[in-house]
N, C-alpha and C positions, 0 to 999 in steps of 0.2 A: 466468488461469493454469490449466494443465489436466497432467493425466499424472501418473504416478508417478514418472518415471524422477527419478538422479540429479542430473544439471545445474541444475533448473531450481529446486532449493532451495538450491544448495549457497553462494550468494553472500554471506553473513555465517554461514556453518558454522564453528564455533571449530575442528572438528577437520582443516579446508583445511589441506592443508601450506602454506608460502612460494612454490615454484611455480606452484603453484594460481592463488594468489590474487594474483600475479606478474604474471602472463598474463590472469587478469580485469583486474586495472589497468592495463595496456596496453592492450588490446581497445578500452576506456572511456576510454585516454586522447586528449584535448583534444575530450571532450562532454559531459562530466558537469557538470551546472547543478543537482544538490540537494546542499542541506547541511546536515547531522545538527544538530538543535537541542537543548539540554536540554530536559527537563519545564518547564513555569512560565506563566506569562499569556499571553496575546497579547498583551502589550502587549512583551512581553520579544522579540518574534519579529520578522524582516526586513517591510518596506515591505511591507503588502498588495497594495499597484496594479501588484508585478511579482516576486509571488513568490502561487505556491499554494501553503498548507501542510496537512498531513496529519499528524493525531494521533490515532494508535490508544490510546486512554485503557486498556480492558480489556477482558476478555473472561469471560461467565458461562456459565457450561457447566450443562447440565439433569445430572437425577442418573444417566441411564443411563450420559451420555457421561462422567460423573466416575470409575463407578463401573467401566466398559468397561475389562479386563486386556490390552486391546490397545492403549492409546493412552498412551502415556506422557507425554514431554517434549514439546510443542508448540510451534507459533509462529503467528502470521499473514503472509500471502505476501499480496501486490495488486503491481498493474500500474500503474506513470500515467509517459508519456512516457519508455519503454524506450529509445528510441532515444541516447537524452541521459541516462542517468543507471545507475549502476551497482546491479548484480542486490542490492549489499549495502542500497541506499537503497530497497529496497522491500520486506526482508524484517524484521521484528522480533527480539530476541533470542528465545531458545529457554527455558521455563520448565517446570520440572516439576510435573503437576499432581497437585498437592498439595491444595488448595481447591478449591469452587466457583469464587470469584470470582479472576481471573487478570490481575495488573497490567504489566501495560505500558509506559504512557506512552511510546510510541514517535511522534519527532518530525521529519518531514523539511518539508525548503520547497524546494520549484522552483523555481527562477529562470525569468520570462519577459518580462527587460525585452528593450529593443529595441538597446541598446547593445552587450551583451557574450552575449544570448542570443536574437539574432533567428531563427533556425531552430523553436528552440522553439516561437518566438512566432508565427513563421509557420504552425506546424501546428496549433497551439490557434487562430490566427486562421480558417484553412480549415475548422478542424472546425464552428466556432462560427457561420460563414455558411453551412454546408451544404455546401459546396464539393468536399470531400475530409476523409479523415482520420477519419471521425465515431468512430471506437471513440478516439481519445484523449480522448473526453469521459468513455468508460465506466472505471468505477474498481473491477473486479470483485477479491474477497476469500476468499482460502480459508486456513482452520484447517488445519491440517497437523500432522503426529504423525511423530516422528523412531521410529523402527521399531528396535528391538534385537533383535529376532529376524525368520528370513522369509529370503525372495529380494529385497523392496523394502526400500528406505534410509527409503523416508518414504511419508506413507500422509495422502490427504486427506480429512481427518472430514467438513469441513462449509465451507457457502460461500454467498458473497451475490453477487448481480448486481444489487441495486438502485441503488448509489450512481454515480448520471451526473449530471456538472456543468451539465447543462440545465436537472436540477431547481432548483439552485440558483438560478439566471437567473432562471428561471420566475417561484419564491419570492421572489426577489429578498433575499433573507437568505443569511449562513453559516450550515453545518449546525454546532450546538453542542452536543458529546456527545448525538448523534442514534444513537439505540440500533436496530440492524439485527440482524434476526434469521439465523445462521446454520443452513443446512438441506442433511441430509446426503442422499447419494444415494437414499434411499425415499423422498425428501421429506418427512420427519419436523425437526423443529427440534430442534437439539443445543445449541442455546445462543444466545444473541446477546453481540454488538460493540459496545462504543463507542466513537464516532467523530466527530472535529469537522474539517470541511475549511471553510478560508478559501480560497473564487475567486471570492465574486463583486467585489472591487474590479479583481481583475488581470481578469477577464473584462470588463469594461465597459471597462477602459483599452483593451482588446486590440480590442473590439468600435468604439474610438472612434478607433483608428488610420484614414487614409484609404485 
């Protein structure tokens, strides 16, 4: 995710009128394959072997970016199969910071069986042979600061490009509140993320299709 402009945060905005967000559920309608989970185990969560999930646990912020008169209510914005799933399923609520430490628990699962979400599966299959597609592996992260004052609506602190589902493969583990450092445009660190993504079961099914 990149830019300031308005659009590209605004997809779980509480203050979207009904049109708005009218028109983004249309857009999305009959391709959206994530589904908003509660907080709670993995074990409480859909079928690993055809579902990715993504759980932004929290977010710790260094003391400059706490104490920074510019960055008020925050959220975190990432990316993972746009094409199929709506701007609201990849954005966190919005929290004011008030603390250090900034909770979350924001929970989504993609669907990538082969029954009811085989396009999906086809592009995570592509990406995963090398074929096509390869940035649906990358799962890039940015902190974001909702702006009260100014020409911009929102303002991006800090961001991570480490997290691609190849490490995962690689590792051959899921990432389990795997702490990622976020780092703002001097390339200073303003905080890190925690974050647990389950794919390596649906990547092995996906990689075991013929």
């Amino acid at each position: 995710p990149s830019g300031h402009g308005r659009s590209r945060y605004q997809g779980h905005d509480e203050s979207m009128d009904e049109e708005k967000f009218r028109n983004l559920q249309l857009r999305n309608q009959g391709v959206r394959n994530s589904l908003a989970l509660p907080a709670g185990l993995p074990k409480d969560w859909p079928d690993p072997e055809t579902h990715v999930i993504i759980n932004i646990s929290r977010v710790q912020l260094d003391s400059e970016t706490l104490h920074n008169p510019s960055i008020h209510r925050v959220f975190v914005l990432y990316e993972f199969l746009p094409e199929f799933s709506l701007d609201a399923d990849m954005r966190t609520e919005s929290l004011p910071k008030q603390h250090k430490t900034l909770k979350f628990n924001f929970t989504r699962a993609f669907a990538v069986d082969a029954a009811d979400n085989s396009k999906a599966r086809f592009q995570l299959s592509q990406a995963l042979r090398g074929v096509a597609h390869k940035e649906s592996l990358s799962i890039p992260l940015v902190l974001v600061s909702e702006q009260e004052t100014g020409d911009e609506d929102f303002l991006e602190v800090a961001c991570n490009d480490d997290l691609n589902l190849l490490s995962i493969l690689d590792e051959q583990r899921d990432w389990i509140d795997r702490e990622l450092d976020l780092v703002d445009g001097d390339g200073h660190i303003a905080g890190s993320l925690t974050i647990s993504v389950i794919a390596l079961s649906a990547m092995q099914s996906i990689l075991s299709d013929p």
